[in-house]
C-alpha positions in Angstrom: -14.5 -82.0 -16.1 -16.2 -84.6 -13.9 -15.9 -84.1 -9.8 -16.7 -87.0 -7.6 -17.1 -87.1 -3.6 -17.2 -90.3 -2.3 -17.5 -91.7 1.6 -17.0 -95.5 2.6 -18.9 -97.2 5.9 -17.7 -100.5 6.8 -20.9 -102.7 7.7 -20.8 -105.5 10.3 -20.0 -108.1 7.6 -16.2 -107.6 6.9 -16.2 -107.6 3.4 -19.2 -105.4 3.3 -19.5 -101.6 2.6 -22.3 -99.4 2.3 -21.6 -95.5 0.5 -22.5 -92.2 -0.2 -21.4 -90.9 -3.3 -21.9 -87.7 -5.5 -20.3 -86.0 -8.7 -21.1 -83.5 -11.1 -20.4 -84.9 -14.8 -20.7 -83.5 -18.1 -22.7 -86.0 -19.7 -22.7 -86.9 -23.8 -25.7 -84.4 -24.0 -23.5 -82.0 -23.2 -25.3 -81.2 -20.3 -24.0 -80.9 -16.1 -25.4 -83.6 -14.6 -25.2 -83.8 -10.7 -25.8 -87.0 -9.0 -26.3 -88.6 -5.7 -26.0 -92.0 -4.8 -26.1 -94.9 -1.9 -25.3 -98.6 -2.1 -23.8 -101.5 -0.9 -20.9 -103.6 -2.1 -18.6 -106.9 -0.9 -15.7 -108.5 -1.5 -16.9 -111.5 -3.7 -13.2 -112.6 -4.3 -10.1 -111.7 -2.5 -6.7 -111.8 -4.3 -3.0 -112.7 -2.8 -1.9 -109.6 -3.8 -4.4 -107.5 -1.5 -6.8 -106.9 -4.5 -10.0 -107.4 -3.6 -12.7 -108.0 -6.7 -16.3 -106.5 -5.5 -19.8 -106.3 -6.2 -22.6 -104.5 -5.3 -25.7 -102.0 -6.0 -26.8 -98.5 -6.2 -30.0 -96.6 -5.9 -30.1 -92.7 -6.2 -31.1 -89.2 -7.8 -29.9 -87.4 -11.1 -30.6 -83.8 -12.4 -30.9 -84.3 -16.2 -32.5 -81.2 -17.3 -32.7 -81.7 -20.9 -32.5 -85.5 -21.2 -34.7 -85.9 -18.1 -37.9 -84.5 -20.2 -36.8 -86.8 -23.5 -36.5 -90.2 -21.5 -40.2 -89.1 -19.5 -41.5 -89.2 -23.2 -39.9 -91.8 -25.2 -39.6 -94.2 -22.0 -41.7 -93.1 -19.4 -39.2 -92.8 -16.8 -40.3 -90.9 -13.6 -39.4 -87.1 -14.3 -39.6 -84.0 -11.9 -38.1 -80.7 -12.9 -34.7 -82.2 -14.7 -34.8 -85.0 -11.6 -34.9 -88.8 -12.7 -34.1 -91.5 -10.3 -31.0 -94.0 -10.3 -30.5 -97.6 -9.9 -27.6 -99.9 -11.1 -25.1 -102.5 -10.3 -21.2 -102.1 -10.3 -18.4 -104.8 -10.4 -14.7 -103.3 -9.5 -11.4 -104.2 -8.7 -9.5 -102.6 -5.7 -5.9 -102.6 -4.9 -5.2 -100.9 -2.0 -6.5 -97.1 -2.9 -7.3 -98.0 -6.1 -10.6 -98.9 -7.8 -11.3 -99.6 -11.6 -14.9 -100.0 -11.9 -17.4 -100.7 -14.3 -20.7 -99.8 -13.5 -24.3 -100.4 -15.2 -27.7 -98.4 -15.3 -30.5 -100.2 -17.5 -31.2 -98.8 -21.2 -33.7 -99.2 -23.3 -35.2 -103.0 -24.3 -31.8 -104.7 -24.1 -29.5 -102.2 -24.1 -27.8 -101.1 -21.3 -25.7 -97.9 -20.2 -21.9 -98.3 -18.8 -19.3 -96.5 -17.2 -15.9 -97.4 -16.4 -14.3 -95.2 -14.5 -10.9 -95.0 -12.0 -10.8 -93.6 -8.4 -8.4 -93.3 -5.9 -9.0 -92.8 -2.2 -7.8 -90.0 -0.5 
């Protein structure tokens, strides 16, 4: 069961949005992994419909008890008691309350970790 909180602030720039965002997932190391994050997205295309497709970044915190201590010593990512920092890119498409998004974290060498995922505003 994944639980997501989530707060929009429009910026200056119309299209613009910076957020606050936080969740508890159960991750595929069968581990609860809270999160926080904060970003910034835009509008990079706006659709006659009302969709709008968006871009933007993220920087943040993750408690990864288990996983933290395996990526600290196969990867050397920055590790403090289960806590590993964040940072990412996402793409979406909104439609009035609705977001699809995909977003990105870097992986090892090449590989990359995604997430698509489906919110609605409340």
């Amino acid at each position: 069961m994944d639980r997501q909180i989530l707060r929009r602030y429009e910026t200056k720039k119309r299209s613009g949005e910076a957020f606050l965002e936080g969740g508890v997932f159960y991750n595929s190391y069968e581990e609860v992994s809270p999160v926080f994050l904060a970003g910034y997205n835009f509008s990079a295309l706006n659709f006659p419909n009302g969709g709008q497709f968006r871009i933007g970044g993220f920087t943040g915190i993750g408690y990864y008890k288990e996983l933290g201590k395996t990526l600290r010593e196969n990867y050397g990512v920055p590790y403090y008691k289960g806590f590993i920092p964040l940072i990412g890119a996402t793409i979406s498409y909104r439609y009035k309350r609705n977001e699809l998004r995909l977003t990105t974290v870097p992986g090892d060498n090449l590989d990359v970790i995604l997430n698509l995922s489906f919110a609605r505003s409340f």
